[in-house]
C-alpha positions in Angstrom: 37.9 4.5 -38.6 34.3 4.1 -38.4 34.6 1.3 -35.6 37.1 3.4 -33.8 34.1 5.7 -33.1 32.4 3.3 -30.8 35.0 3.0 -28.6 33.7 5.1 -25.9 29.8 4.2 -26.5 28.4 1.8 -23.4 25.1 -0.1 -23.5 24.3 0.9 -19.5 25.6 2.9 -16.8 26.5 -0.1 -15.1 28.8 -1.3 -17.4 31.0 2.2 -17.2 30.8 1.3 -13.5 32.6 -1.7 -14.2 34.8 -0.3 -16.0 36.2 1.9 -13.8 36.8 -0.5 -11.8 40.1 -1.2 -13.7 41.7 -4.4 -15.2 41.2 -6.0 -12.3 38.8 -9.4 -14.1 41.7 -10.3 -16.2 42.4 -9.5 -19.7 40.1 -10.1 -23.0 42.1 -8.4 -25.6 40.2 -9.8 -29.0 41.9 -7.2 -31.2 39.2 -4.9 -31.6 39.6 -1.3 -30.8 39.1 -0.7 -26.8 39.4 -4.3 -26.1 42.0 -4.7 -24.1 39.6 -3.3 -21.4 38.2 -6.5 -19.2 35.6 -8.2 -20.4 32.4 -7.2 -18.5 30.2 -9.5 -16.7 26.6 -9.7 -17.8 24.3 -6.9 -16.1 23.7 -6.8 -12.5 20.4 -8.4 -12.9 21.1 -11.2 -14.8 24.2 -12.0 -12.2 21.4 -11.7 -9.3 19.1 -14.3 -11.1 21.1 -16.5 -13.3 18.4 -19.0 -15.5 18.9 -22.8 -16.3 17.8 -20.7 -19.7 21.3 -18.9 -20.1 23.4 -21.2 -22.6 26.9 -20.4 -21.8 30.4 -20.7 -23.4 33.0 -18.5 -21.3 35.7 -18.4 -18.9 34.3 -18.0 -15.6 36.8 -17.6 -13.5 36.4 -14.3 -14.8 33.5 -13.5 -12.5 33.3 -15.3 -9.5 32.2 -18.4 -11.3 29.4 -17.1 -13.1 29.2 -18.1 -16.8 27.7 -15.2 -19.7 25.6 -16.6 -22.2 27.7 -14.7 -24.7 30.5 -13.0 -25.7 30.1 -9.3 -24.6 30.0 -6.5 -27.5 29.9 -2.9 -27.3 26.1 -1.9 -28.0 24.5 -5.7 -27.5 22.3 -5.7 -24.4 21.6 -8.9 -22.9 17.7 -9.6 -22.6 15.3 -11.9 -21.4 11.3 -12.2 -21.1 9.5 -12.9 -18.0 6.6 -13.2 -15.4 7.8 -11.4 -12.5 6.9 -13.1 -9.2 6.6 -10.9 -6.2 7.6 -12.9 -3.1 5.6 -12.4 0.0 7.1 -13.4 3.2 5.9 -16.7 3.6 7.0 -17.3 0.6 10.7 -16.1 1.9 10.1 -18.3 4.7 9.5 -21.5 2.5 12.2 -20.6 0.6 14.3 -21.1 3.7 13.1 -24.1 4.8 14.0 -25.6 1.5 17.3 -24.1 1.1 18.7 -25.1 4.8 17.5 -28.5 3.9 19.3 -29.0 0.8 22.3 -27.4 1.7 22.7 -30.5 4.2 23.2 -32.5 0.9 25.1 -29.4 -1.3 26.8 -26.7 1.0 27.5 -24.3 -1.5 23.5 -23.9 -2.4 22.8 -19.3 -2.8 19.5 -18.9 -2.6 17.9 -16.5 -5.6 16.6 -13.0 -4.3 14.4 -12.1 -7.3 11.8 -14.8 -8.2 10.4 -15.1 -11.5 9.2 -17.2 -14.8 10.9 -17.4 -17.9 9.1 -16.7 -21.1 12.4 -16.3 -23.6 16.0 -17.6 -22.7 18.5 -14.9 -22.3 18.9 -13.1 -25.8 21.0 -10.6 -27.3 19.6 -7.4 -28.7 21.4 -4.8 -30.8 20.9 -1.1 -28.6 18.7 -0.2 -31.8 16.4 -2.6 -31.6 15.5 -2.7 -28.3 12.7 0.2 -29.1 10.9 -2.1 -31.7 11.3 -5.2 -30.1 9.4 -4.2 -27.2 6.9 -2.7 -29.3 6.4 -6.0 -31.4 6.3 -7.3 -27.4 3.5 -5.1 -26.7 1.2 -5.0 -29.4 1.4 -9.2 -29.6 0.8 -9.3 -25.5 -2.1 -6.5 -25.5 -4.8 -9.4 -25.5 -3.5 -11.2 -22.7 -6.0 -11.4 -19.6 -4.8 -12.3 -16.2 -4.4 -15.8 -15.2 -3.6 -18.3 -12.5 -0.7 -20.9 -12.3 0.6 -23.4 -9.5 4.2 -24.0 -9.4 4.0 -26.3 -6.4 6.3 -29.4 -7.6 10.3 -29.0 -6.4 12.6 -30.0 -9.2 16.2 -30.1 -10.3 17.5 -28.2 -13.1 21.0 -27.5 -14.8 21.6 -24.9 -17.6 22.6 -26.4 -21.1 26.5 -27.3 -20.6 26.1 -28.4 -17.1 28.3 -25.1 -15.5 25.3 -24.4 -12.9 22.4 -26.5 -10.9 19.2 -25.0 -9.4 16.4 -25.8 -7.5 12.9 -24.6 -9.0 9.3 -25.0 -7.7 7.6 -26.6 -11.5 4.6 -25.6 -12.6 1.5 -28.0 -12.3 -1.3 -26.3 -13.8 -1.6 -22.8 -15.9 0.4 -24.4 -18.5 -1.5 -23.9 -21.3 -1.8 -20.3 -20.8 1.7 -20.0 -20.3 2.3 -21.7 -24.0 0.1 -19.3 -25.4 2.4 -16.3 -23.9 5.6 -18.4 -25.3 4.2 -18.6 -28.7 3.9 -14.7 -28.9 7.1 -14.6 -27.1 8.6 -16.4 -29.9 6.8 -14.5 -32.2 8.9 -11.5 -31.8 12.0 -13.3 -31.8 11.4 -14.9 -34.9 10.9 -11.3 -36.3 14.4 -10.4 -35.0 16.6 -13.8 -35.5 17.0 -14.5 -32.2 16.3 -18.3 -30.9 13.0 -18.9 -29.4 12.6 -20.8 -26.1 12.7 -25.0 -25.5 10.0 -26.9 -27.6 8.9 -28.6 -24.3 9.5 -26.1 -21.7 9.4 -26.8 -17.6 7.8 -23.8 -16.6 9.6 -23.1 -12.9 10.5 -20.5 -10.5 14.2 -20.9 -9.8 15.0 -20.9 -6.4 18.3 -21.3 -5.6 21.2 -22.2 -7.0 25.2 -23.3 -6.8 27.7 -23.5 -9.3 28.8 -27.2 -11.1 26.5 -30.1 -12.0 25.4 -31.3 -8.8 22.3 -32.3 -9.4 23.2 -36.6 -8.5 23.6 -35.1 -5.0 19.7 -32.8 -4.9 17.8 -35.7 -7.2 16.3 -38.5 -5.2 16.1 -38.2 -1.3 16.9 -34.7 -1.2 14.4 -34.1 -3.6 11.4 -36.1 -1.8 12.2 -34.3 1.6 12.2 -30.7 -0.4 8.5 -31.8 -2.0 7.6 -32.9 1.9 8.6 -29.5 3.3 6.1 -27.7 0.4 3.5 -30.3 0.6 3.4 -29.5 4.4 4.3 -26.2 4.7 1.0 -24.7 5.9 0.4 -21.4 3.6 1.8 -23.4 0.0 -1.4 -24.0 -1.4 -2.6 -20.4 -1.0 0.9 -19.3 -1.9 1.7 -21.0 -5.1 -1.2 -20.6 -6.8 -0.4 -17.0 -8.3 -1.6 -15.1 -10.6 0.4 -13.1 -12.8 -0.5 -9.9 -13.4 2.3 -8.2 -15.9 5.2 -9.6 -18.0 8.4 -7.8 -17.9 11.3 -7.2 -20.7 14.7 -6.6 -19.0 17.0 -5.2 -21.3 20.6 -4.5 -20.3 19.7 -1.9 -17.6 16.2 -1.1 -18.8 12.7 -2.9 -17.8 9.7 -2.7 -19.7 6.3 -3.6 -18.3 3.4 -4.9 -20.2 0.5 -5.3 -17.6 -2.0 -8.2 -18.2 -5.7 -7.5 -18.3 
């Protein structure tokens, strides 16, 4: 009876939106009360920049390819940690040099349109601990003073189980700095079970992506031409060198900002 309560109860607006958009994603009936609603995709932000952090088991031809990093529940929210990184419009303009060129070797190459750094893979949070978590988050980020990285160094990524390839710009130098924010990061997870990040993480802003492991086709001379295009792209050593000024928590529909000093 008790379970039959939380039928109605949705983590975020946009997932009533979906919703009522009818059956129309296929079923998902899993014998739990209200489930033979769709399964919902995961929230509109994490859609709009998918990670090579997301681990993923699920059908996706339930949403145009795209592959959750979990099985959706009533009341989890789907979060993740991160630098946010403002694009300018040379940076835009880079961006389309690089992703013309490599769509000459993979067509089907989307470039991202929200840029940032990922400090925690994509977790999942209970509704009720979201309030504590990003409390924990702030007290353990208070310290934190501004600082500068360059992510200046092309590279090919796929997520774990292959389902997605993307091009990212690697970080070269800050690294240390960004350990230190990972280890606090982690801190907090550890306080709520949830996994921590990669042991030896690339640091990298994502920038575009395509579905399927093609990363044989990007590696090699596809790669050496991208690096060319940043190593002579006139405004890259002003524009890659950034520094961050804030992390951000997205939570389901909710972001959190914890400003630097």
């Amino acid at each position: 009876a008790m379970s039959a309560a939380l039928v109605g109860y949705s983590s975020s607006e946009e997932e009533q939106e979906h919703e009522e958009e009818g059956g129309s994603r296929g079923g998902g009936a899993q014998g739990l009360p209200g489930a033979s609603r769709p399964r919902l995709p995961a929230p509109a932000g994490l859609l709009g920049d998918p990670d090579p952090e997301e681990a993923v088991s699920d059908d996706s031809s339930r949403h145009g390819g795209r592959v959750r990093g979990f099985p959706h529940e009533r009341g989890s929210w789907a979060t993740h940690v991160y630098l946010p990184y403002i694009a300018q419009e040379e940076f835009l303009e880079l961006l389309e040099l690089l992703v013309s060129h490599a769509r000459t070797y993979v067509p089907s190459l989307a470039a991202m349109e929200e840029f940032h750094l990922s400090l925690s893979q994509c977790v999942v949070l209970r509704y009720h601990w979201i309030e504590p978590f990003v409390r924990s988050l702030r007290e353990r980020l208070a310290a934190f003073h501004r600082f500068f990285c360059v992510a200046d160094q092309v590279k090919v990524y796929t997520n774990q189980n292959k389902t997605r390839t993307f091009i990212g710009l690697e970080v070269s130098a800050g690294h240390f700095q960004l350990l230190e924010l990972v280890s606090e990061v982690d801190g907090v997870l550890e306080e709520f079970d949830l996994p921590t990040f990669y042991k030896d993480p690339s640091f990298h802003i994502s920038l575009a992506w395509c579905i399927g492991d093609l990363s044989g086709r990007l590696k090699g001379q596809c790669l050496r031409e991208l690096q060319d295009i940043v190593d002579g792209f006139e405004e890259s050593a002003f524009l890659l060198r950034i520094q961050w000024e804030q992390i951000r928590c997205k939570s389901g529909n909710k972001y959190f900002s914890f400003p630097l000093r």
